[in-house]
C-alpha positions in Angstrom: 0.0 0.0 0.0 1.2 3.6 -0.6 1.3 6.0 2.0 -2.2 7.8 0.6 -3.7 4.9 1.2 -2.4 4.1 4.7 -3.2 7.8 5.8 -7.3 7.8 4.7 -7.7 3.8 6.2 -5.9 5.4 9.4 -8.5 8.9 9.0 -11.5 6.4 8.8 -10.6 4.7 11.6 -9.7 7.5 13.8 -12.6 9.4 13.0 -15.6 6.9 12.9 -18.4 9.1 13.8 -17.5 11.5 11.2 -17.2 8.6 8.3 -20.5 6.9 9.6 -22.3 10.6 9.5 -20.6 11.7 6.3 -22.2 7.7 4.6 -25.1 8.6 6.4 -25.4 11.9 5.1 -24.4 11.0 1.3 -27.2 8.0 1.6 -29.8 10.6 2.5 -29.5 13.3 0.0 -29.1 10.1 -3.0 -32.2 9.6 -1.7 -34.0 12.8 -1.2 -32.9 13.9 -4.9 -34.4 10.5 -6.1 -37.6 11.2 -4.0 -37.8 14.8 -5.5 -37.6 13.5 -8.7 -40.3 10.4 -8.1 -42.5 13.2 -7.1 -42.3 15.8 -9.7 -42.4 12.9 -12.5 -45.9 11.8 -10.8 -47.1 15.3 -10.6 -46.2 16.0 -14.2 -48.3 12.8 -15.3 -51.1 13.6 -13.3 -51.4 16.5 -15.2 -51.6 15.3 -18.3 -54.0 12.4 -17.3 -56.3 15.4 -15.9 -56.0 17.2 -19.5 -56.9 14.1 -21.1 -59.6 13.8 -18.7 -60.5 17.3 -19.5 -60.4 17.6 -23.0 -59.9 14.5 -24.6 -57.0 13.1 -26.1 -56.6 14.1 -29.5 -54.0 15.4 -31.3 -55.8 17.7 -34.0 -58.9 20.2 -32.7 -61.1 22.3 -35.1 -63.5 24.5 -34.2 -66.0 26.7 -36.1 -68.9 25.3 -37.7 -69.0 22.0 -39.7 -71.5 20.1 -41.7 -72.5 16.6 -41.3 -70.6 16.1 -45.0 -67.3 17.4 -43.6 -66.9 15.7 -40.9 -67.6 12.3 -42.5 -65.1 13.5 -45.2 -62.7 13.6 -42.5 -63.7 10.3 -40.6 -62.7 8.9 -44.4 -59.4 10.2 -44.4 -57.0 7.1 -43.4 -54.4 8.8 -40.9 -57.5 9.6 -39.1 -58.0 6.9 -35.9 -61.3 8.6 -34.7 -63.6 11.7 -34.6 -65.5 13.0 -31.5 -67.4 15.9 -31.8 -68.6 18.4 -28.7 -71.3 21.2 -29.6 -71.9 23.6 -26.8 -75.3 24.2 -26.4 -75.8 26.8 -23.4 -75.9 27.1 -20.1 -77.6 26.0 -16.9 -77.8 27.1 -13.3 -76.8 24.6 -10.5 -77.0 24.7 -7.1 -73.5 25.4 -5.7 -72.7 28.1 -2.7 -70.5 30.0 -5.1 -72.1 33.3 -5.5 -69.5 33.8 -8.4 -70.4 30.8 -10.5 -73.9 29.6 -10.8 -73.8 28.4 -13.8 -72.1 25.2 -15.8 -71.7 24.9 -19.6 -73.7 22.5 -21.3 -72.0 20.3 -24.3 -73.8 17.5 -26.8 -70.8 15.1 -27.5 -70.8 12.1 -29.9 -71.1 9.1 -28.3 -67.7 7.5 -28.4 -66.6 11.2 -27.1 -67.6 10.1 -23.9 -66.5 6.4 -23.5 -62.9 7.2 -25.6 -61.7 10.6 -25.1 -63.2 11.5 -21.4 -63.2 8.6 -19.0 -66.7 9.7 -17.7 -68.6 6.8 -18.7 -67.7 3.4 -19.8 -66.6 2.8 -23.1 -69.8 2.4 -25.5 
């Protein structure tokens, strides 16, 4: 053995409180940064789960008006997997204690709208 070698075995023995609290400390912050991470990987996922959720899960979204002919022009088309449709239709009031907001939005969706894009019901 060299004498670099002979010194730190001699340190770490000498100083075992020390070396036990400095593996100690290096095993805690491997795992607080892989913790960190676990948790901000979940949280981002979440997220997008809830837009799907939210909005559906589609890549391409038109909006404006659109005849019956269009969009059966476009359920044709072969790069296109599916087409759900939401019209808005109005409003209505519901009974909430938020002075603010007494009203919901009102949507007709196609029926594989709800059981493919928006996990609301089962699939149809």
């Amino acid at each position: 053995m060299n004498i670099i070698q002979k010194l730190t075995i001699r340190s770490l023995i000498m100083n075992k409180s020390r070396t036990i609290m400095t593996i100690a400390a290096i095993m805690l912050a491997a795992a607080l940064i892989t913790a960190v991470a676990g948790i901000g990987t979940s949280a981002y996922q979440s997220l997008i789960y809830a837009n799907v959720n939210n909005y559906g899960d589609y890549d391409v979204s038109f909006s404006g008006e659109f005849s019956q002919d269009t969009v059966e022009k476009i359920k044709l088309n072969r790069d296109v997997a599916g087409v759900y449709y939401n019209i808005p239709v109005g409003t209505a009031k519901v009974e909430t204690n938020s002075k603010y907001r007494p009203y919901t939005i009102v949507k007709a969706m196609s029926p594989k709208a709800l059981g493919e894009c928006c996990d609301i019901l089962p699939h149809l």
